[in-house]
SERO-4910 file (N, C-alpha, C, O; in steps of 0.05 Angstrom, whole numbers):
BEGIN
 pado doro    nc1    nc2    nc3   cac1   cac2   cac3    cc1    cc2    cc3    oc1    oc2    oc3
  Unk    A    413   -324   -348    384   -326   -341    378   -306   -319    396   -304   -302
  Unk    A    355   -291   -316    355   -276   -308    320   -287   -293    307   -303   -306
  Unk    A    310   -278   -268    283   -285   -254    268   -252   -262    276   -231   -251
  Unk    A    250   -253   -278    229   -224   -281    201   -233   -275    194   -257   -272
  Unk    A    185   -210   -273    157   -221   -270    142   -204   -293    140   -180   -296
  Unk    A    130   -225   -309    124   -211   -328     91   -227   -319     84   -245   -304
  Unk    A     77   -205   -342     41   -212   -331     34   -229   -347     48   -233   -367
  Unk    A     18   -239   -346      3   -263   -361    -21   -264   -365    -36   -262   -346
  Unk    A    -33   -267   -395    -46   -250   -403    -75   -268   -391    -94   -255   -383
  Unk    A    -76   -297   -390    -97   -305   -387   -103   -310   -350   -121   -324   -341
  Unk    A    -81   -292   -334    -84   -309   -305    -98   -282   -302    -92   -259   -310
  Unk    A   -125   -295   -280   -147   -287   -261   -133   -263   -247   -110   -264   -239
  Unk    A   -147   -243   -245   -136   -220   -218   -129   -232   -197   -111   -221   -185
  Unk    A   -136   -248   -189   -122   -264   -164    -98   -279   -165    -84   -282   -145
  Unk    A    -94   -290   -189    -75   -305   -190    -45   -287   -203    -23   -295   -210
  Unk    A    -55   -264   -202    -32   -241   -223    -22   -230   -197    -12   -208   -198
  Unk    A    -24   -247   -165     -8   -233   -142     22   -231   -152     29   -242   -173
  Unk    A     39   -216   -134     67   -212   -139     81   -243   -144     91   -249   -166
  Unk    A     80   -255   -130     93   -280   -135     90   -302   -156    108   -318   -163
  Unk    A     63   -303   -167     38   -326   -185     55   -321   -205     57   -340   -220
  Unk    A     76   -291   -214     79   -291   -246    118   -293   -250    128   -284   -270
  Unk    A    131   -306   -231    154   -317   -230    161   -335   -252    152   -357   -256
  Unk    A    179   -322   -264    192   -338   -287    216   -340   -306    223   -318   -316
  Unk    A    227   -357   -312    262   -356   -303    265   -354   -342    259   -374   -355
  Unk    A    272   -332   -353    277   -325   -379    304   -321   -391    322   -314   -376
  Unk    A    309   -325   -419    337   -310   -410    333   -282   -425    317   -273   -442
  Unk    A    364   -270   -408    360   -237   -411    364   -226   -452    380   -224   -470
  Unk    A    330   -222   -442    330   -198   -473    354   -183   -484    374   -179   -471
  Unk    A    350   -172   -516    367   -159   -519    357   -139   -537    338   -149   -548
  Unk    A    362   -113   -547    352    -91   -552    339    -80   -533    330    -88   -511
  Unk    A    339    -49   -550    334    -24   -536    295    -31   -532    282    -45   -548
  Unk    A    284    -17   -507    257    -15   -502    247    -48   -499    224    -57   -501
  Unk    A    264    -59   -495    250    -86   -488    232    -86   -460    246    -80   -441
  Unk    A    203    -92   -454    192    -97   -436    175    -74   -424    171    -68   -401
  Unk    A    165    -62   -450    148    -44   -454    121    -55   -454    116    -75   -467
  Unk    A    104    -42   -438     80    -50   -427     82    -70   -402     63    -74   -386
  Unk    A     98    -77   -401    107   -108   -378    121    -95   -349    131    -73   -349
  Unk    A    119   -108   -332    137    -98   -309    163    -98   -320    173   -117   -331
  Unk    A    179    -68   -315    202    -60   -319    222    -80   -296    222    -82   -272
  Unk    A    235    -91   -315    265   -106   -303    287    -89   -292    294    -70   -306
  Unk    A    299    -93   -269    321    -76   -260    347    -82   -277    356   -104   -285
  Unk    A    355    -57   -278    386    -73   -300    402    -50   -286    396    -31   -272
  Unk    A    426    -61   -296    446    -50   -275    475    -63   -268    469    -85   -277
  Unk    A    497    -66   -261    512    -89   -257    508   -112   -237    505   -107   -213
  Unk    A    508   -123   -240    501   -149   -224    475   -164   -225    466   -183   -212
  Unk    A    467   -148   -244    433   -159   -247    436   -168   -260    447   -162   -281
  Unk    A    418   -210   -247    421   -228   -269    443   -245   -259    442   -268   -268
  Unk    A    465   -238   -240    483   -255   -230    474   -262   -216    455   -246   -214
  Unk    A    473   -272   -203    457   -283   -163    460   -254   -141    450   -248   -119
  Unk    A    474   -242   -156    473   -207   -138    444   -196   -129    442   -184   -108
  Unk    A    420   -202   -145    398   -187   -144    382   -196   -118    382   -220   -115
  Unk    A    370   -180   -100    353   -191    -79    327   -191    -75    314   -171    -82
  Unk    A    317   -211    -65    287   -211    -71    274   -184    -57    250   -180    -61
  Unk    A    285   -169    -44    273   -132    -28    274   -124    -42    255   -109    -46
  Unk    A    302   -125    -68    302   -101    -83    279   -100   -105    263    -83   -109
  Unk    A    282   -127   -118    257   -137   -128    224   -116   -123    209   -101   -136
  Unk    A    227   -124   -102    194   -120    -77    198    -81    -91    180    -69   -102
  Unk    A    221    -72    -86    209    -37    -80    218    -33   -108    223    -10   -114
  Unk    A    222    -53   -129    218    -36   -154    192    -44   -166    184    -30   -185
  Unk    A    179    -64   -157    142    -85   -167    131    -45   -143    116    -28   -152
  Unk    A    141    -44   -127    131    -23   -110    120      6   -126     99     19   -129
  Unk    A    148      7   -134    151     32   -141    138     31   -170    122     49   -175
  Unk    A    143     14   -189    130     19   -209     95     13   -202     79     28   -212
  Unk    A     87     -3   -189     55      0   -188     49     15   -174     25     17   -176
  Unk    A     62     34   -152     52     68   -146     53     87   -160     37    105   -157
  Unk    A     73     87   -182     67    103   -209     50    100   -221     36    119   -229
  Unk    A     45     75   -224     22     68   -248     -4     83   -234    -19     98   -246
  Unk    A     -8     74   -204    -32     97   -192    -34    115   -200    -57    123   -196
  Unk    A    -16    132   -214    -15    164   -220    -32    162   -248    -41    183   -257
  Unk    A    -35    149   -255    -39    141   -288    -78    139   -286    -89    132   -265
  Unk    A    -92    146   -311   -116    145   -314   -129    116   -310   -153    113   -304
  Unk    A   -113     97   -312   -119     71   -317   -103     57   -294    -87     39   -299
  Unk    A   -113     68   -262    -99     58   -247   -104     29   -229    -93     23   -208
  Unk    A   -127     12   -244   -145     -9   -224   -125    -39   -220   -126    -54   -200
  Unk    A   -107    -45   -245    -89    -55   -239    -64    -54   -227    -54    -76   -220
  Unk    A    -52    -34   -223    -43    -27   -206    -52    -22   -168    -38    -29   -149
  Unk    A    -72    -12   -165    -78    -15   -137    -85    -50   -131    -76    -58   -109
  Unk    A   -100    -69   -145    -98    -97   -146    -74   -111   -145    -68   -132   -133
  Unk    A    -63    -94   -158    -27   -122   -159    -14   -104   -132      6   -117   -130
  Unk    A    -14    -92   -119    -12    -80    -94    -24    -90    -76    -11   -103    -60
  Unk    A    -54    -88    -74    -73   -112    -50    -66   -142    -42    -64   -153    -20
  Unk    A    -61   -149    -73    -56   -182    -76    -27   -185    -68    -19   -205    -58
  Unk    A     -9   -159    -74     23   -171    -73     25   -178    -44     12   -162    -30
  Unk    A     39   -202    -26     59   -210    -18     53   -186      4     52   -163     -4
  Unk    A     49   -194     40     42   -184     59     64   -157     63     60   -135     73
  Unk    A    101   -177     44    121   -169     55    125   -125     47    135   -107     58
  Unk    A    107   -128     19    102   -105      3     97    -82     24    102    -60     16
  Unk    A     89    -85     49     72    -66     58     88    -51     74     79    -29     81
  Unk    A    115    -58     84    141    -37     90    147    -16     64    151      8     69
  Unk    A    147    -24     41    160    -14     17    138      9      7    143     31     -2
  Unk    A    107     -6     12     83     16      7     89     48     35     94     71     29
  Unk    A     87     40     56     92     50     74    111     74     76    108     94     90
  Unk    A    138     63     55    158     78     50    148    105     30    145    129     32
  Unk    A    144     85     12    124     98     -6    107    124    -10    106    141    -27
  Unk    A     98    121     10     71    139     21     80    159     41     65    177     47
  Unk    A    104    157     51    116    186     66    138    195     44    152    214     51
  Unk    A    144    184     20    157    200     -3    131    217    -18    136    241    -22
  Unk    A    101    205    -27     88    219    -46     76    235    -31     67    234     -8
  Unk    A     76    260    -60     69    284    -59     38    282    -54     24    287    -34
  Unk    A     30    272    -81      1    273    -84    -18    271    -56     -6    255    -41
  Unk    A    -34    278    -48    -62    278    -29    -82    247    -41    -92    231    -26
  Unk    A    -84    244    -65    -98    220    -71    -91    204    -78   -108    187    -84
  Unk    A    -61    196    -82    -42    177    -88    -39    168    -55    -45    145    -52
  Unk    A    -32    180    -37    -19    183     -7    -57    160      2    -62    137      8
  Unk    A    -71    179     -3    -99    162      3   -104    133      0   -110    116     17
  Unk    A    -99    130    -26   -103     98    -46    -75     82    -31    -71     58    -29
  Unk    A    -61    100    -23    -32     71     -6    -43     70     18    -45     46     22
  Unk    A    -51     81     38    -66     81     59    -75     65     61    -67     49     78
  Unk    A   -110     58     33   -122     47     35   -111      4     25   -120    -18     32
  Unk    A    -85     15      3    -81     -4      3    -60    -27     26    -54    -51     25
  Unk    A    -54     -5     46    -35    -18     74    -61    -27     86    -62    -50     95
  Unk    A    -74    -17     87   -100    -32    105   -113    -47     93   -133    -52    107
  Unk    A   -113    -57     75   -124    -83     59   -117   -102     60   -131   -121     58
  Unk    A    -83   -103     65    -67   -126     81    -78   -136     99    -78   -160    103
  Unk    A    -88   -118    114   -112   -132    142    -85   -143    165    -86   -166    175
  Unk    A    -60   -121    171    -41   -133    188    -49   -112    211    -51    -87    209
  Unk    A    -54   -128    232    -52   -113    255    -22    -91    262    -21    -71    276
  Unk    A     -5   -101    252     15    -87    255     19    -58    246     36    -45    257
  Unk    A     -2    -44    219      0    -24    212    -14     -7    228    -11     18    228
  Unk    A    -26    -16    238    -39     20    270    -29     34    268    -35     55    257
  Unk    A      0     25    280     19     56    288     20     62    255     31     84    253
  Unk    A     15     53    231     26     73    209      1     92    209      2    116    204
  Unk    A    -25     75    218    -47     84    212    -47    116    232    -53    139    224
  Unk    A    -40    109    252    -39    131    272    -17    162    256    -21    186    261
  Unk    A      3    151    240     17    174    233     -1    185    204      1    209    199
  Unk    A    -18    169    184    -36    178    166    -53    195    180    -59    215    167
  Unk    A    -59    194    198    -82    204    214    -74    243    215    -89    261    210
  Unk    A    -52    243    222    -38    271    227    -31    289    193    -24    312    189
  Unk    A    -38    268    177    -31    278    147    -57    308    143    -80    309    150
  Unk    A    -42    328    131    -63    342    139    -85    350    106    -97    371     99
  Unk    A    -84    325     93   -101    312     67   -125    295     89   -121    278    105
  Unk    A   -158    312     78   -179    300     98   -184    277     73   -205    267     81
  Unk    A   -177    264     49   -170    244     39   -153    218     50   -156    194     48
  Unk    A   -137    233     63   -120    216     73   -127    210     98   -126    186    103
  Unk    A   -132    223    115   -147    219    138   -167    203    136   -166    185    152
  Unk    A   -184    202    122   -211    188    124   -200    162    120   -205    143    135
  Unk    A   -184    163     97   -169    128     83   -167    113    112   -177     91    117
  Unk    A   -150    133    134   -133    120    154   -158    111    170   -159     88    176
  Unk    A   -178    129    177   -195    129    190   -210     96    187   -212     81    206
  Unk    A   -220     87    160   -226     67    150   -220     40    151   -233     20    146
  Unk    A   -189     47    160   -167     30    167   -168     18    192   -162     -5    194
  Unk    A   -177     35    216   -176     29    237   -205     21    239   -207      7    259
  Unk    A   -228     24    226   -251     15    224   -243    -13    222   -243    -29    241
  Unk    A   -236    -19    192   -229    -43    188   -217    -66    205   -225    -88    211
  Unk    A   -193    -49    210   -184    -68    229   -193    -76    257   -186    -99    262
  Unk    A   -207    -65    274   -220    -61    296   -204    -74    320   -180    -80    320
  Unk    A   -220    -76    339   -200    -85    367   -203    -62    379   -210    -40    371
  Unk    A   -196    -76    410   -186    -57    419   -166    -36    428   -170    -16    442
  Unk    A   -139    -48    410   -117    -26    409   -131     -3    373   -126     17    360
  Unk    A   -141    -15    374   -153     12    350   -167     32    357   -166     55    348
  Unk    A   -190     18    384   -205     37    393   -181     60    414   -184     85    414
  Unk    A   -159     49    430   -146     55    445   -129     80    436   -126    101    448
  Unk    A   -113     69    402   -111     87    387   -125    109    372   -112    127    362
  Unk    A   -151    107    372   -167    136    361   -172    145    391   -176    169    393
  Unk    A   -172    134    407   -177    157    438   -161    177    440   -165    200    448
  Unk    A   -134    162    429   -110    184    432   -115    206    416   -117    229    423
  Unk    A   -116    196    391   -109    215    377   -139    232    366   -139    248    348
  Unk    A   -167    222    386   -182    247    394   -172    265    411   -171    290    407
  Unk    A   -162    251    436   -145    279    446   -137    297    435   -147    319    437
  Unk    A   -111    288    417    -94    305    411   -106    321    391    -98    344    390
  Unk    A   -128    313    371   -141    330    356   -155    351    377   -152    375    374
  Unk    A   -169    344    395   -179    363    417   -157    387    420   -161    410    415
  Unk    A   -134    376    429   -111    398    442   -103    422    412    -97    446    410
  Unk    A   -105    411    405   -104    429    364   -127    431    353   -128    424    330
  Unk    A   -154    443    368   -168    452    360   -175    442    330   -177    459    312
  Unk    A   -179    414    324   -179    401    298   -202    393    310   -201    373    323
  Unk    A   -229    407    308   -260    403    313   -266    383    295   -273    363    307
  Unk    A   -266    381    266   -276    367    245   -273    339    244   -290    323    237
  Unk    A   -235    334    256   -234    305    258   -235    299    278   -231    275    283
  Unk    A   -240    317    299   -253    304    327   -277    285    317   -275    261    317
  Unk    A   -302    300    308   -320    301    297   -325    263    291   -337    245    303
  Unk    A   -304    264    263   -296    244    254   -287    216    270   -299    194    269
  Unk    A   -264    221    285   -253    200    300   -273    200    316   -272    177    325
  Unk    A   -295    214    327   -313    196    354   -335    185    336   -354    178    351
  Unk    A   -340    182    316   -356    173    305   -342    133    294   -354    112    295
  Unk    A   -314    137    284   -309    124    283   -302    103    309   -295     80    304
  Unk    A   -303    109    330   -294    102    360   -323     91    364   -329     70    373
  Unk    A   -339    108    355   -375     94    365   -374     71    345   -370     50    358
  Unk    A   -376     66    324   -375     48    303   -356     20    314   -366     -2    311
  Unk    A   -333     24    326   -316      5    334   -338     -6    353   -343    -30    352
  Unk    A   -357     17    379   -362      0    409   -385    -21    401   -388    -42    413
  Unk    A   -404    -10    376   -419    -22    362   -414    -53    354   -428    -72    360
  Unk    A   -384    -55    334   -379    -81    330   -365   -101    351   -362   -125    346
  Unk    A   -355    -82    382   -352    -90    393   -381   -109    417   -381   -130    429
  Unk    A   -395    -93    413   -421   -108    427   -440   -124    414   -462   -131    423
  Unk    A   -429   -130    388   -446   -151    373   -437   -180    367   -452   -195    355
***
């Protein structure tokens, strides 16, 4: 018996989070089994008690950042939002491997949807991406999240856009810094 997560055709977008579709099967047999479905890891030890619930996490990861690449990508950025807070190290990883400028954007936006104060500092290294896609994503992020280590963090890194003559996202980040003092005084 083997634990996969396969989708289900009648559960709600909310309820199709990473965890809602847990279910204990036993292991298929033939070639192309699990086509259309989240791809199962196979391999030796998979299926004995060897498998770990991380490794799990960065292959649900990795296959729904691919699927982003794809024309038909709205389930995929959803089963990303909804997955499991734990996802957002593995997205993170993620997003300093891809190439793409609007793939790199859409993980951005989906680390900041988690709504964890903890991603700033990732937010702070999106910020330096030099995709104004990706920038804005980050920018949005720190909107979102607000506080005042967010505002503390775009101070900085107006500076440092100051010191590198990066006029445009100066531009940008003091606009977003006014927007923060705004929700801060209301």
């Amino acid at each position: 018996m083997i634990e996969a997560l396969i989708p289900h055709p009648t559960l709600s977008q909310g309820e199709r989070a990473f965890g809602s579709r847990r279910r204990v099967l036993p292991r298929p047999e033939g070639e192309g089994w699990g086509e259309g479905v989240f791809p199962l890891p196979r391999g030796e030890g998979w299926g004995e008690g060897k498998s770990d619930c991380m490794d799990d996490l960065k292959v649900y990861t990795d296959f729904h950042v691919a699927q982003l690449k794809q024309a038909d990508r709205d389930d995929a950025y959803f089963s990303l939002i909804e997955a499991d807070h734990e996802i957002v190290a593995h997205l993170i990883a993620a997003f300093r491997k891809e190439q793409s400028p609007t793939v790199r954007a859409t993980l951005v936006e989906i680390i900041w949807q988690h709504r964890l104060p903890e991603t700033l500092s990732f937010l702070v290294e999106a910020l330096e991406d030099p995709a104004m896609p990706v920038f804005r994503s980050a920018l949005n992020g720190f909107v979102t999240l607000g506080g005042s280590a967010a505002t503390i963090l775009l101070e900085c890194a107006r500076q440092r856009f100051c010191q590198q003559d990066k006029l445009e996202r100066v531009e940008w980040v003091e606009e977003a810094i006014q927007h923060l003092a705004m929700e801060d005084t209301q």
